[in-house]
TIVO-2410 file (N, C-alpha, C; in nm, 3 decimals):
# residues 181
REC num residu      c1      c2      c3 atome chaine
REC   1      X   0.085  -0.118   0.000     N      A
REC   1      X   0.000   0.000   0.000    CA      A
REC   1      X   0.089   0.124   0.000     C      A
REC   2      X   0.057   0.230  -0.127     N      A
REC   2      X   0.136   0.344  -0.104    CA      A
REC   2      X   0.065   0.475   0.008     C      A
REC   3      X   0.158   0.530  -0.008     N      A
REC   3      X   0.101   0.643   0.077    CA      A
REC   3      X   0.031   0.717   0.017     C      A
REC   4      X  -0.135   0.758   0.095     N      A
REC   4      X  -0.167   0.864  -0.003    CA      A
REC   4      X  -0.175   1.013   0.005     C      A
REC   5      X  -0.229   1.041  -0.128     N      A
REC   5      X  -0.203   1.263  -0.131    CA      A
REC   5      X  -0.278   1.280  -0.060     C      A
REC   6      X  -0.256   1.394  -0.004     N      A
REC   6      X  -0.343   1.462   0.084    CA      A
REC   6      X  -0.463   1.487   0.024     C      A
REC   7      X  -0.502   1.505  -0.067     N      A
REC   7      X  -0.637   1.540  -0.157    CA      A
REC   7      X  -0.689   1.385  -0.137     C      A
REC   8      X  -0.654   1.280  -0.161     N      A
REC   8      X  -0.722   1.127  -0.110    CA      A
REC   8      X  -0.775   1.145   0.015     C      A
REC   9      X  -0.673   1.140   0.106     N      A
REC   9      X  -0.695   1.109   0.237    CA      A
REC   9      X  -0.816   1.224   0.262     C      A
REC  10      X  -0.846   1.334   0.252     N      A
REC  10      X  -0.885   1.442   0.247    CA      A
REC  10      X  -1.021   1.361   0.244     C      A
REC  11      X  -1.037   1.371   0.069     N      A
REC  11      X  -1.192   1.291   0.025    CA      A
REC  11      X  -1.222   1.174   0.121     C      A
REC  12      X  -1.119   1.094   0.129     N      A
REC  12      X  -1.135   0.943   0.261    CA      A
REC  12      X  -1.227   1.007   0.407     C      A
REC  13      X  -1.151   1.121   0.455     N      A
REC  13      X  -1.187   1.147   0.615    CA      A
REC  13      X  -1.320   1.252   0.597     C      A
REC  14      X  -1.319   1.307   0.448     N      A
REC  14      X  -1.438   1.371   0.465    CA      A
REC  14      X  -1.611   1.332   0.533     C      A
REC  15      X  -1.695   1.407   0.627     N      A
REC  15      X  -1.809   1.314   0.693    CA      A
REC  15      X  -1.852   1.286   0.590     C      A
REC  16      X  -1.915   1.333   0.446     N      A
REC  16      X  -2.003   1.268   0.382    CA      A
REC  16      X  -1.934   1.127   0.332     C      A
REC  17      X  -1.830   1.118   0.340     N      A
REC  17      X  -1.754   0.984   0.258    CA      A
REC  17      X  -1.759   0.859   0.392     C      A
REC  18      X  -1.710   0.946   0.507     N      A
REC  18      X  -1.734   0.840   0.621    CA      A
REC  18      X  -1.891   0.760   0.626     C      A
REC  19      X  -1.965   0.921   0.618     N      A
REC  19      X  -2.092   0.817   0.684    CA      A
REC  19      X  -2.114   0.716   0.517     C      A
REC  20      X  -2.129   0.794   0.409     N      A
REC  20      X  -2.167   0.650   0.323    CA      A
REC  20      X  -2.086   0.564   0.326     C      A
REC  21      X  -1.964   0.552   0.362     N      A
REC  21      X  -1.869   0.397   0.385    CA      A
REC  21      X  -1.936   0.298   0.529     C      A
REC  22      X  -1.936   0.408   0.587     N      A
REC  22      X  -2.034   0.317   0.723    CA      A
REC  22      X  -2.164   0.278   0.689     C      A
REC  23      X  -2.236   0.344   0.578     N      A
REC  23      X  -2.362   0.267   0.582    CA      A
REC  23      X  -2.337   0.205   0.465     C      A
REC  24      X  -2.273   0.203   0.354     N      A
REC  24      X  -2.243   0.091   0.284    CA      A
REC  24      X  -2.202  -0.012   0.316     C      A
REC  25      X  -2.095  -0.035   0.408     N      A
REC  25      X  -2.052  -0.156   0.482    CA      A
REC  25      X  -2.187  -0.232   0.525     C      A
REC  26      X  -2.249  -0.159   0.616     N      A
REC  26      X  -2.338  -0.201   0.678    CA      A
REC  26      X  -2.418  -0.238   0.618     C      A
REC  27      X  -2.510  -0.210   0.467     N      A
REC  27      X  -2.584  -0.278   0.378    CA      A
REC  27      X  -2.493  -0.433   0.332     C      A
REC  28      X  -2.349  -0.476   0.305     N      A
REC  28      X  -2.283  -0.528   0.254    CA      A
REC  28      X  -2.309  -0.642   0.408     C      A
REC  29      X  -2.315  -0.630   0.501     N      A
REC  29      X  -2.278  -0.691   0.653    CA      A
REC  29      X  -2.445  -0.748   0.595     C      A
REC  30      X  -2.526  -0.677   0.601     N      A
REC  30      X  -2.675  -0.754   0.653    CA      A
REC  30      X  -2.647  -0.851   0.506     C      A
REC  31      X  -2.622  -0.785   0.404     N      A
REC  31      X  -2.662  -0.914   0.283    CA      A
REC  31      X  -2.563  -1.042   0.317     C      A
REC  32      X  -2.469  -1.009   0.365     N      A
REC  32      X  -2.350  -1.129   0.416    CA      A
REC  32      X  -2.420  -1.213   0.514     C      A
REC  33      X  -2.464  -1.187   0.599     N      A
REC  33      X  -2.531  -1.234   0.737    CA      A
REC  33      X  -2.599  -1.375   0.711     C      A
REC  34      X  -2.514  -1.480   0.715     N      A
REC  34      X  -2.574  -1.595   0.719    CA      A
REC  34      X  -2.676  -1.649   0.819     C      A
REC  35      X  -2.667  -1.597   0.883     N      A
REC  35      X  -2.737  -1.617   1.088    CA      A
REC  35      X  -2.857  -1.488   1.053     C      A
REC  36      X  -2.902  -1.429   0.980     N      A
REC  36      X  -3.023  -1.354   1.013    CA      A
REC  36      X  -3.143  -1.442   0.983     C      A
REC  37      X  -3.289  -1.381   1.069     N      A
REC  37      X  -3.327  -1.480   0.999    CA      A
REC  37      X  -3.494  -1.380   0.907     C      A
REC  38      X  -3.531  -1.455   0.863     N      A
REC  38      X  -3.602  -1.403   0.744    CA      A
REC  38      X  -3.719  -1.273   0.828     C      A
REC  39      X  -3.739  -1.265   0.961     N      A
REC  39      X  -3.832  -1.193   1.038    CA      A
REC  39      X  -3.753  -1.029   1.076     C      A
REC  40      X  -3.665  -1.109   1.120     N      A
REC  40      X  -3.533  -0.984   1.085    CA      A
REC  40      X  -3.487  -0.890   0.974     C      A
REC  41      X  -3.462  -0.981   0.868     N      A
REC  41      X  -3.410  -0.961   0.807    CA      A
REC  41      X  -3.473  -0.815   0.691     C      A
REC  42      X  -3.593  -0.843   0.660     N      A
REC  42      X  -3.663  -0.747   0.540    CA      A
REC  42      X  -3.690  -0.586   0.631     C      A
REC  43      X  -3.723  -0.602   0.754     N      A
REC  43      X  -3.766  -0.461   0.810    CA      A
REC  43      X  -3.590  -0.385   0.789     C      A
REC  44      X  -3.454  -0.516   0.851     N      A
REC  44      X  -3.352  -0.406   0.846    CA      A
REC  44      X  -3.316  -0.401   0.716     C      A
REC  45      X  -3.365  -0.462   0.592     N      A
REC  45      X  -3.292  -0.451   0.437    CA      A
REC  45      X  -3.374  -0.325   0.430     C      A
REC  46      X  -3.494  -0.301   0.436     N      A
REC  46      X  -3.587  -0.184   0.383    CA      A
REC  46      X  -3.507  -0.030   0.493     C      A
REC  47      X  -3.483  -0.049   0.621     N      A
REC  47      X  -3.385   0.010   0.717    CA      A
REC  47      X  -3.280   0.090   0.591     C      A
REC  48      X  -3.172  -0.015   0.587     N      A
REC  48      X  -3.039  -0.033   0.535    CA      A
REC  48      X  -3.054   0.054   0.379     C      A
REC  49      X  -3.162   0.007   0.297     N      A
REC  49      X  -3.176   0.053   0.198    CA      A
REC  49      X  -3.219   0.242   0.221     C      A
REC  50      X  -3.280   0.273   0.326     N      A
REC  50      X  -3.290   0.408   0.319    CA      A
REC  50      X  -3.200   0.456   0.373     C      A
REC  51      X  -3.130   0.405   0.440     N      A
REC  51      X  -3.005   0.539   0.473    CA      A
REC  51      X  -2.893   0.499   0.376     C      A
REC  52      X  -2.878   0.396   0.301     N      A
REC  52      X  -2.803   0.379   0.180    CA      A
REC  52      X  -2.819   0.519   0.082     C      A
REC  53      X  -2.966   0.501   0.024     N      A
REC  53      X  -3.009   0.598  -0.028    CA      A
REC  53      X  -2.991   0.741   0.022     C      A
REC  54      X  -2.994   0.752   0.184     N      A
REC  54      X  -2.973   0.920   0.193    CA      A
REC  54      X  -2.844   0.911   0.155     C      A
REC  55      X  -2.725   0.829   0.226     N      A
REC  55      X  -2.607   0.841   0.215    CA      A
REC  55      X  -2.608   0.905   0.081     C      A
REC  56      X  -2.627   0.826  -0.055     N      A
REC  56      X  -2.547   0.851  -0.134    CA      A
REC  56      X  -2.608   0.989  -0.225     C      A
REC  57      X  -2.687   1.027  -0.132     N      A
REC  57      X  -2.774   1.173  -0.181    CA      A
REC  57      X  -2.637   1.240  -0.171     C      A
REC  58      X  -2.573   1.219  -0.042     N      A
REC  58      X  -2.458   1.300   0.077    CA      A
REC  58      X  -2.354   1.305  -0.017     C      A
REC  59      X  -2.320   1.251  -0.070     N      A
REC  59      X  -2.193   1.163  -0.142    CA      A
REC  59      X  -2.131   1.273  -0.214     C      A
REC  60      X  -2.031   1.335  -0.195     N      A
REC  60      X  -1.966   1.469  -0.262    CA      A
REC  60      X  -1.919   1.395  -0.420     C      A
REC  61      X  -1.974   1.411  -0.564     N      A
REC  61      X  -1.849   1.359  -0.651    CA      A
REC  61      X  -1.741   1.421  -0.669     C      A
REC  62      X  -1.678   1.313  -0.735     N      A
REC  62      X  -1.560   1.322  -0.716    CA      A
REC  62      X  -1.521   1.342  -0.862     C      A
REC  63      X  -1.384   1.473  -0.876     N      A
REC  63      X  -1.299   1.533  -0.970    CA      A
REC  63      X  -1.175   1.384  -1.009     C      A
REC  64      X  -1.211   1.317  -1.154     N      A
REC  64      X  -1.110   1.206  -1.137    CA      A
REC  64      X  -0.981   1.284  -1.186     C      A
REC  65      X  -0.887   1.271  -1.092     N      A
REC  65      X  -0.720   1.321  -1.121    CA      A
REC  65      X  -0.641   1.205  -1.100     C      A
REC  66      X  -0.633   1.094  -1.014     N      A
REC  66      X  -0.495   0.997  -1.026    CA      A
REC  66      X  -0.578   0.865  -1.125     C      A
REC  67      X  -0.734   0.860  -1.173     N      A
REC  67      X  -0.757   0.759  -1.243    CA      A
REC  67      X  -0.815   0.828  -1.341     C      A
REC  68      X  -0.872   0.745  -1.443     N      A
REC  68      X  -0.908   0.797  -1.627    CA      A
REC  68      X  -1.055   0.703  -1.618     C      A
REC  69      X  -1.124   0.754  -1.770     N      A
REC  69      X  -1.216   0.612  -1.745    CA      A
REC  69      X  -1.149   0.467  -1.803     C      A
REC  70      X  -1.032   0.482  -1.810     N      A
REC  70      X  -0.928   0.404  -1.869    CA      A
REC  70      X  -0.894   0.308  -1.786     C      A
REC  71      X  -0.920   0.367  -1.655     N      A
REC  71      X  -0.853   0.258  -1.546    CA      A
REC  71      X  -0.948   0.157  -1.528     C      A
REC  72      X  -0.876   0.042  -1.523     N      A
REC  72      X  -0.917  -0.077  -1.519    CA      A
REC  72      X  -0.884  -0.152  -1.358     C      A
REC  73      X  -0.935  -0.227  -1.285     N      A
REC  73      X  -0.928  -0.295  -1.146    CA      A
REC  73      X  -0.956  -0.450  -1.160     C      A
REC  74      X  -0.901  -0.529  -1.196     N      A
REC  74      X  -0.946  -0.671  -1.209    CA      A
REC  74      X  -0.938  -0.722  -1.059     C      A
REC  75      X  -1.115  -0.706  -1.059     N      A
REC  75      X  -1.105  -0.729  -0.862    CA      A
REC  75      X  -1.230  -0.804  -0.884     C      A
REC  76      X  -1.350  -0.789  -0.984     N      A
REC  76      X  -1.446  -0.827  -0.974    CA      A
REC  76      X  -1.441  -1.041  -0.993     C      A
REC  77      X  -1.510  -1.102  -0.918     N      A
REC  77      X  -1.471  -1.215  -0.973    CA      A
REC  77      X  -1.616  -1.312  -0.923     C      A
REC  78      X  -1.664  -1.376  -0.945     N      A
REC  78      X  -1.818  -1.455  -0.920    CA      A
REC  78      X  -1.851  -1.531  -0.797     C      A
REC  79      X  -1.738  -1.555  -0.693     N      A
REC  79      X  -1.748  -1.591  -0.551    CA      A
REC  79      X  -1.712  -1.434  -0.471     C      A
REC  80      X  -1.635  -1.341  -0.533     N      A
REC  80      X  -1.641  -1.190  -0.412    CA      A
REC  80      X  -1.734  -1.151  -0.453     C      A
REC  81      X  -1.828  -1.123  -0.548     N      A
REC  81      X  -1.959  -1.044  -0.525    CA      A
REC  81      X  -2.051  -1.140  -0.580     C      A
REC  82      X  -2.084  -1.236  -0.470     N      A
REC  82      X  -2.159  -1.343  -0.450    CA      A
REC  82      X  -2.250  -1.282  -0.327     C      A
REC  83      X  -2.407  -1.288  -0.392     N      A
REC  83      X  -2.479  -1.221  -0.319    CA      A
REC  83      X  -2.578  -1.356  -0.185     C      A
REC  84      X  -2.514  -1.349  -0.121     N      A
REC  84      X  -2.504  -1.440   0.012    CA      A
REC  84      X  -2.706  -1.425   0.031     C      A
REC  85      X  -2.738  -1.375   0.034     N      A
REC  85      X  -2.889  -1.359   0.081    CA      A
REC  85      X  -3.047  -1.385  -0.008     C      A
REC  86      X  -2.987  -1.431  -0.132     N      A
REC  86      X  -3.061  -1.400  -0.271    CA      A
REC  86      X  -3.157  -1.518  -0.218     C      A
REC  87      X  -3.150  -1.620  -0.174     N      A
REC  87      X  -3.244  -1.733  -0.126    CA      A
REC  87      X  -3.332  -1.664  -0.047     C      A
REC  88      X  -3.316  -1.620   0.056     N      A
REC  88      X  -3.377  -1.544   0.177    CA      A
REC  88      X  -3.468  -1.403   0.085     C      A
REC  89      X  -3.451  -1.334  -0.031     N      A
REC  89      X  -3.510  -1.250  -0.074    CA      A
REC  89      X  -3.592  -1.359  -0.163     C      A
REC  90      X  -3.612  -1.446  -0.223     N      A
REC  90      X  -3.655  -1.493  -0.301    CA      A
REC  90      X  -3.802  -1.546  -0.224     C      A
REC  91      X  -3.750  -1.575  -0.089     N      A
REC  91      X  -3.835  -1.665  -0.001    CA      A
REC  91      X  -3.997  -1.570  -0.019     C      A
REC  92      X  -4.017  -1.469  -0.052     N      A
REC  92      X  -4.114  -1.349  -0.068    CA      A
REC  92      X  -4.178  -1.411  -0.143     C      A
REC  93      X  -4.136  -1.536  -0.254     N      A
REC  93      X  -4.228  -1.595  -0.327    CA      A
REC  93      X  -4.277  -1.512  -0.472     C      A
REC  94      X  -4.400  -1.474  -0.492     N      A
REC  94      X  -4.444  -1.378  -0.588    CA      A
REC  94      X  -4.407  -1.218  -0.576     C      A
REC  95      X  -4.426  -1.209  -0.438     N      A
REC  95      X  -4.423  -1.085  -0.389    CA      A
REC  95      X  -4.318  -0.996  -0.477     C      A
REC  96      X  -4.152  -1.117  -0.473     N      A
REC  96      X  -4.022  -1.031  -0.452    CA      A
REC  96      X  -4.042  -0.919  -0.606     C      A
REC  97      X  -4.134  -0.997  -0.717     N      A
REC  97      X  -4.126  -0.942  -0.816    CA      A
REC  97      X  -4.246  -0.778  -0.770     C      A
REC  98      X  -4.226  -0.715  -0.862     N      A
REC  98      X  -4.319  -0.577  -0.853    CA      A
REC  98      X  -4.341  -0.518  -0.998     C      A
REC  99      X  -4.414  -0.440  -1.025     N      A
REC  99      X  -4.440  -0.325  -1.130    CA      A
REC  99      X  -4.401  -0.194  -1.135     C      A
REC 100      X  -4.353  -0.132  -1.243     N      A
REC 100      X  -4.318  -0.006  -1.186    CA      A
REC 100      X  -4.264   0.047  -1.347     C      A
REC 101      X  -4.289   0.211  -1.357     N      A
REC 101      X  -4.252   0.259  -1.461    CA      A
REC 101      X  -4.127   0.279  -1.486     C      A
REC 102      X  -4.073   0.254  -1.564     N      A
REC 102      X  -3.880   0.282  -1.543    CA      A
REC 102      X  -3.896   0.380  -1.493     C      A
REC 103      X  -3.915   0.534  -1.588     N      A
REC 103      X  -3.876   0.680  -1.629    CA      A
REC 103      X  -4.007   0.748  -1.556     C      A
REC 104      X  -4.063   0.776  -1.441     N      A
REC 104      X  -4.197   0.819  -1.465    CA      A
REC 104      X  -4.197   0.953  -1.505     C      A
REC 105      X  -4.084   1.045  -1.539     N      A
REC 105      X  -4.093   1.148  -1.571    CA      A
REC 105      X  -4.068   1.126  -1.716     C      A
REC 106      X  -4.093   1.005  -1.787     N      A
REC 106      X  -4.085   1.037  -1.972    CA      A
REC 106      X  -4.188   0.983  -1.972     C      A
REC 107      X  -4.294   1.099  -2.081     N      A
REC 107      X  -4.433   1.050  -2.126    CA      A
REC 107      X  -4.496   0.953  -2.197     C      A
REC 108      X  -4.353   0.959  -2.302     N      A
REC 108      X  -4.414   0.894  -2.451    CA      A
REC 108      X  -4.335   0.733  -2.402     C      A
REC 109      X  -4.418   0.638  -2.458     N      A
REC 109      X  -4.376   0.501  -2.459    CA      A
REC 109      X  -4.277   0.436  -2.303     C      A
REC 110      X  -4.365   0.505  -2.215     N      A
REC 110      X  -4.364   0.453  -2.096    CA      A
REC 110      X  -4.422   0.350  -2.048     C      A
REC 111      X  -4.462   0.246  -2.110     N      A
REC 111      X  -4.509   0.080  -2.047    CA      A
REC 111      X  -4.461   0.042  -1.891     C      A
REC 112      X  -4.566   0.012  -1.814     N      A
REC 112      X  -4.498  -0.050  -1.688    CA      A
REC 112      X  -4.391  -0.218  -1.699     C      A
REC 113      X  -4.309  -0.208  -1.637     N      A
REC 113      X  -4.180  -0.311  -1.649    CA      A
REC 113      X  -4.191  -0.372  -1.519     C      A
REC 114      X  -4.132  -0.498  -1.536     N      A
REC 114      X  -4.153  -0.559  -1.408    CA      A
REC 114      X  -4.066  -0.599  -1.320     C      A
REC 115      X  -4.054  -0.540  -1.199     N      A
REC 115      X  -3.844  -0.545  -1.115    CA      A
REC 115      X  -3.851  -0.694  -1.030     C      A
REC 116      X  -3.770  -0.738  -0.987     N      A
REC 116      X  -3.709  -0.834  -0.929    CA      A
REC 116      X  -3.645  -0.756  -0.775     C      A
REC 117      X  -3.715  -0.782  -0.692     N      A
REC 117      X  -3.604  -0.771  -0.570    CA      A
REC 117      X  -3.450  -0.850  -0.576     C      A
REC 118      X  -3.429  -0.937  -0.597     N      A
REC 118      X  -3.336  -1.041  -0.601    CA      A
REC 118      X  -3.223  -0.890  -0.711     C      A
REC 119      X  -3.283  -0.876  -0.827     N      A
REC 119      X  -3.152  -0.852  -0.879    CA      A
REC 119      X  -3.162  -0.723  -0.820     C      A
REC 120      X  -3.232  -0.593  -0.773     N      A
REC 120      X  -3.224  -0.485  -0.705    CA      A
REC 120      X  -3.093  -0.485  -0.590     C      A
REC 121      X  -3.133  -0.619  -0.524     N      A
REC 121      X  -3.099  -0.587  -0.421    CA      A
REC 121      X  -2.930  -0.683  -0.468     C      A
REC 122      X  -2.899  -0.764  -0.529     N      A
REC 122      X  -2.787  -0.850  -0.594    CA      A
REC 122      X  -2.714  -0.708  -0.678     C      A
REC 123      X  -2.811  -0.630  -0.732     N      A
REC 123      X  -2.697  -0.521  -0.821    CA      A
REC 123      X  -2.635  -0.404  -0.729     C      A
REC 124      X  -2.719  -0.354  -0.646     N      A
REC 124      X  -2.666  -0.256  -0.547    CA      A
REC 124      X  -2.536  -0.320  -0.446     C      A
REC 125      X  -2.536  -0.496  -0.440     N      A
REC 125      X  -2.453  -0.521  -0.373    CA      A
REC 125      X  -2.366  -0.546  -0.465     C      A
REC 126      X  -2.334  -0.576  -0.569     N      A
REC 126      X  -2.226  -0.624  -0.666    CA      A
REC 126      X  -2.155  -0.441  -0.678     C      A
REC 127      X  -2.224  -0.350  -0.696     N      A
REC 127      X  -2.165  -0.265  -0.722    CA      A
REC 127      X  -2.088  -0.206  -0.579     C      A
REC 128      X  -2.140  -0.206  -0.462     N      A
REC 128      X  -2.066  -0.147  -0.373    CA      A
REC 128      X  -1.981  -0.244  -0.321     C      A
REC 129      X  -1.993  -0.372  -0.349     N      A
REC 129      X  -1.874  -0.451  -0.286    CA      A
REC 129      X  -1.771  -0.440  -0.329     C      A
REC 130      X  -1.781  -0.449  -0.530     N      A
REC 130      X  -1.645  -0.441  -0.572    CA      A
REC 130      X  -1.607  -0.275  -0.554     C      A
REC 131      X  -1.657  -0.190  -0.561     N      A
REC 131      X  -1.626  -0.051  -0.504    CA      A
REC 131      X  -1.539  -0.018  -0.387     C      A
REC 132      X  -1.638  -0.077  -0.266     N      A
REC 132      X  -1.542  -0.101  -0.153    CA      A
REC 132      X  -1.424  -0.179  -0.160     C      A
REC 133      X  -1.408  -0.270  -0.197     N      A
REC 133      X  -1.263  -0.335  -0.196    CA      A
REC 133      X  -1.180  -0.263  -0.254     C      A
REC 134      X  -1.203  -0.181  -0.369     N      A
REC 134      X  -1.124  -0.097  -0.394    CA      A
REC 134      X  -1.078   0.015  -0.321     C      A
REC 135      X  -1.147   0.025  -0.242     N      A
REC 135      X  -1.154   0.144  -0.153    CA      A
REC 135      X  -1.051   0.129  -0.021     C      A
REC 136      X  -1.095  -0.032   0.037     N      A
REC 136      X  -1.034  -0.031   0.173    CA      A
REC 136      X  -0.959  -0.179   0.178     C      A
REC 137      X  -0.897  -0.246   0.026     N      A
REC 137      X  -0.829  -0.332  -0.048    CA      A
REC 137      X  -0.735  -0.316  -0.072     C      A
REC 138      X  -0.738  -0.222  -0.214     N      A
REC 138      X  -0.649  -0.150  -0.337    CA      A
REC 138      X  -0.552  -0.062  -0.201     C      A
REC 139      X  -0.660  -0.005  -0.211     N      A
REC 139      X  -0.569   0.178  -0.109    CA      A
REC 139      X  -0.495   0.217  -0.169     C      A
REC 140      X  -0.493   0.268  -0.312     N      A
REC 140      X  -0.416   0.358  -0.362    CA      A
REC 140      X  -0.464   0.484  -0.396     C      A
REC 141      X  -0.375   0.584  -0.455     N      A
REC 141      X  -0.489   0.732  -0.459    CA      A
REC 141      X  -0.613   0.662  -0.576     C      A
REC 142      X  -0.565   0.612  -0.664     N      A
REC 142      X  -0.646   0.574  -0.789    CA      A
REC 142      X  -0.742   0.507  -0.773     C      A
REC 143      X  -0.704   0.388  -0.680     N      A
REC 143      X  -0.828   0.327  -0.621    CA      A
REC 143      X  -0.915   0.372  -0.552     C      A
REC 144      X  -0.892   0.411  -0.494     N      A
REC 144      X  -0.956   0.501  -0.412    CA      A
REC 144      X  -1.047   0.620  -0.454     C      A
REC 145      X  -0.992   0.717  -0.538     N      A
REC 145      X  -1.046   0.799  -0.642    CA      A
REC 145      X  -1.157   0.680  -0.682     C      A
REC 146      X  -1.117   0.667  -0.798     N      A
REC 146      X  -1.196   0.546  -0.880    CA      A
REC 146      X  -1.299   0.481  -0.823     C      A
REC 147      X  -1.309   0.418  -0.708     N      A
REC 147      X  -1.420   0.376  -0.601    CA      A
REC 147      X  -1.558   0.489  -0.568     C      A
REC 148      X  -1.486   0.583  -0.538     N      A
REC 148      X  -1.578   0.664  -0.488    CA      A
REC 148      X  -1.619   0.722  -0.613     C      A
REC 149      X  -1.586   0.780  -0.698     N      A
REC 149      X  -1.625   0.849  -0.826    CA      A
REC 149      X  -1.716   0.721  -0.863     C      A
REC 150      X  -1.707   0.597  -0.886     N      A
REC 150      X  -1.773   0.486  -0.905    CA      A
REC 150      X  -1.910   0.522  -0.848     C      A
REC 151      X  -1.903   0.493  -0.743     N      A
REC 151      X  -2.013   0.525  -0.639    CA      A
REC 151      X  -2.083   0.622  -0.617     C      A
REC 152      X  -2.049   0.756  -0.623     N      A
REC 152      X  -2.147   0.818  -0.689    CA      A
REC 152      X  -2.231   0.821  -0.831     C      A
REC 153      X  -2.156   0.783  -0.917     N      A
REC 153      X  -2.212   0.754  -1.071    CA      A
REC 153      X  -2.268   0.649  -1.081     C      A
REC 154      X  -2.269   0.564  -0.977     N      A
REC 154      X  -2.339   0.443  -0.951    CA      A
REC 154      X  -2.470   0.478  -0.914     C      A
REC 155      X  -2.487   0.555  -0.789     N      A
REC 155      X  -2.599   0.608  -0.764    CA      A
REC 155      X  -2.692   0.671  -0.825     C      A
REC 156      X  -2.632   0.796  -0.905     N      A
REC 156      X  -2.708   0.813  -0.993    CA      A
REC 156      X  -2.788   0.763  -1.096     C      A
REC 157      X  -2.685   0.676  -1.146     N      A
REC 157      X  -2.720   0.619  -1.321    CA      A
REC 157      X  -2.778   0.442  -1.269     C      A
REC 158      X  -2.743   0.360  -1.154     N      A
REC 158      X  -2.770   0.248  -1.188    CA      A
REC 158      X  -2.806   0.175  -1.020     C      A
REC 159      X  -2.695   0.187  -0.924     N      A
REC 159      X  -2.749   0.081  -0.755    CA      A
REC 159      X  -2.873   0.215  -0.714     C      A
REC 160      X  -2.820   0.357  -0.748     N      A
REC 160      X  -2.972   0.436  -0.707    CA      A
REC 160      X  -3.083   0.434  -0.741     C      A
REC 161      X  -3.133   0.357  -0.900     N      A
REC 161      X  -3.252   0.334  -0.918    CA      A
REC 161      X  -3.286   0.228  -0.849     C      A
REC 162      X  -3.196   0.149  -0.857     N      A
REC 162      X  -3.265  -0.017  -0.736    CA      A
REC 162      X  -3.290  -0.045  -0.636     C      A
REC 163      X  -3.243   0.090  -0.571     N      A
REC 163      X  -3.271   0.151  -0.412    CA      A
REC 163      X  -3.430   0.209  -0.395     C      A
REC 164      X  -3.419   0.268  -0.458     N      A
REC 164      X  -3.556   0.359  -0.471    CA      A
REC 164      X  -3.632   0.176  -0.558     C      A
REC 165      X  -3.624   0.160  -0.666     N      A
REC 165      X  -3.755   0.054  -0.673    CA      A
REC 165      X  -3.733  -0.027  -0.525     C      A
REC 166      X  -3.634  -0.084  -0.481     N      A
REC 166      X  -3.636  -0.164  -0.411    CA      A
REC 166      X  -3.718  -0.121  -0.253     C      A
REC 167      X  -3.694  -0.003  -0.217     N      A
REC 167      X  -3.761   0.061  -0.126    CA      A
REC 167      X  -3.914   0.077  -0.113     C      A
REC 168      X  -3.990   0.135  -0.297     N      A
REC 168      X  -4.122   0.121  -0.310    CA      A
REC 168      X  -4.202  -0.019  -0.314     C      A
REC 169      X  -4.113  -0.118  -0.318     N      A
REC 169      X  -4.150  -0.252  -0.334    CA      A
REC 169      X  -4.178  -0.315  -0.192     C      A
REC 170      X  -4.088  -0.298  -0.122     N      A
REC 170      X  -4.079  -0.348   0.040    CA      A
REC 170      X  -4.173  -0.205   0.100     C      A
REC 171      X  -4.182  -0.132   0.086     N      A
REC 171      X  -4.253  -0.092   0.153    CA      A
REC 171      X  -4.433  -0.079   0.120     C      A
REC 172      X  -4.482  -0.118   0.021     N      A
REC 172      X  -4.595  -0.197  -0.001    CA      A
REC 172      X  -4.611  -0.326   0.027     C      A
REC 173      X  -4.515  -0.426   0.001     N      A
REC 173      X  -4.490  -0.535   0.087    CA      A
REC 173      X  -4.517  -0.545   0.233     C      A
REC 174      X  -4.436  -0.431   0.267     N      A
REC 174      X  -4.447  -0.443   0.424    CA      A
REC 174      X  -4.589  -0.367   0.512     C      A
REC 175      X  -4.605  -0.286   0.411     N      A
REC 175      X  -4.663  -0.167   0.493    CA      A
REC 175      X  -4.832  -0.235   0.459     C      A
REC 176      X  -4.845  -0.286   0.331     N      A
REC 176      X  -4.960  -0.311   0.301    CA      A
REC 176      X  -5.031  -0.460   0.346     C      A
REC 177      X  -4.952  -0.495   0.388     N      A
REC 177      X  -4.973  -0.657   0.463    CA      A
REC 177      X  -4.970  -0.784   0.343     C      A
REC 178      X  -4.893  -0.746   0.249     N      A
REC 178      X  -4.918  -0.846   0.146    CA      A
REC 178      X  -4.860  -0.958   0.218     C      A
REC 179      X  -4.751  -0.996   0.300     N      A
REC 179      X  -4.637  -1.060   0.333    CA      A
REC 179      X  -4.612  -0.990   0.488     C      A
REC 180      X  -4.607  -1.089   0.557     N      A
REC 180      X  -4.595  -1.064   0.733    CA      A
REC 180      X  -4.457  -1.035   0.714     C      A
REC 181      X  -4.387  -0.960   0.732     N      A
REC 181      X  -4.242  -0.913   0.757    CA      A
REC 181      X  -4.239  -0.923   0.933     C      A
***
């Protein structure tokens, strides 16, 4: 591990970067959690998923200077972002699936589409796991850069829509009594 610039470490100790690393971990911990059990488990994923979501409201982006979109990380691999819980979301039965407009702010040729909890909640974790490892793995300025710039552009463009469906889904689930949580 090299040492890093002060502009890294900087972005690293900043609060908005702390608290979304603490509540990212912590979404990454409950999907890991072999020992939860299914009664537990959906009130703290629907939990986990909203302060995920504020977090990455918080999330300062990031100016890329030590990486390009060039940089490449061969970290991703099919047992590290192996989503440990996908049985336990599935267990919802019909439920896990939902309806929902992609775009509701585009008018024309807006058809309702139909989401999957399983991959919502499997893509938000594939993306912040391999993110994080880069983050508190790699530890270089680049990695590091690169992680977090990830992660916000993640939020925006792709784990933030699956947060938000995944949130409107469990919480009709939960709230509406379809499924005893």
């Amino acid at each position: 591990m090299q040492n890093l610039t002060k502009e890294i470490q900087s972005l690293l100790e900043s609060k908005e970067t702390q608290d979304f690393l603490k509540v990212a971990r912590g979404f990454i911990e409950l999907i890991e959690n072999k020992e939860i059990k299914e009664k537990e488990f959906y009130p703290e994923l629907h939990k986990k998923l909203t302060e995920l979501y504020n977090a990455g409201i918080s999330l300062k982006s990031v100016e890329l200077i030590h990486s390009s979109e060039k940089t490449e990380f061969k970290i991703a691999t099919e047992k590290r972002i192996e989503m440990k819980n996908a049985n336990l979301i599935s267990s919802l039965g019909k439920d896990c699936f939902y309806w929902e407009v992609f775009d509701p702010t585009y008018e024309k040729e807006n058809e309702p589409t139909q989401g999957w909890l399983v991959d919502d909640i499997g893509d938000i974790y594939a993306d912040l796991k391999e993110e994080l490892y880069k983050i508190d793995q790699i530890r270089t300025d680049e990695s590091i850069e690169d992680g977090l710039w990830q992660l916000k552009f993640g939020f925006t463009s792709h784990w933030g829509n699956h947060c938000i469906n995944a949130l409107r889904a469990l919480h009709y689930i939960y709230y509406d009594g379809k499924t005893t949580m």
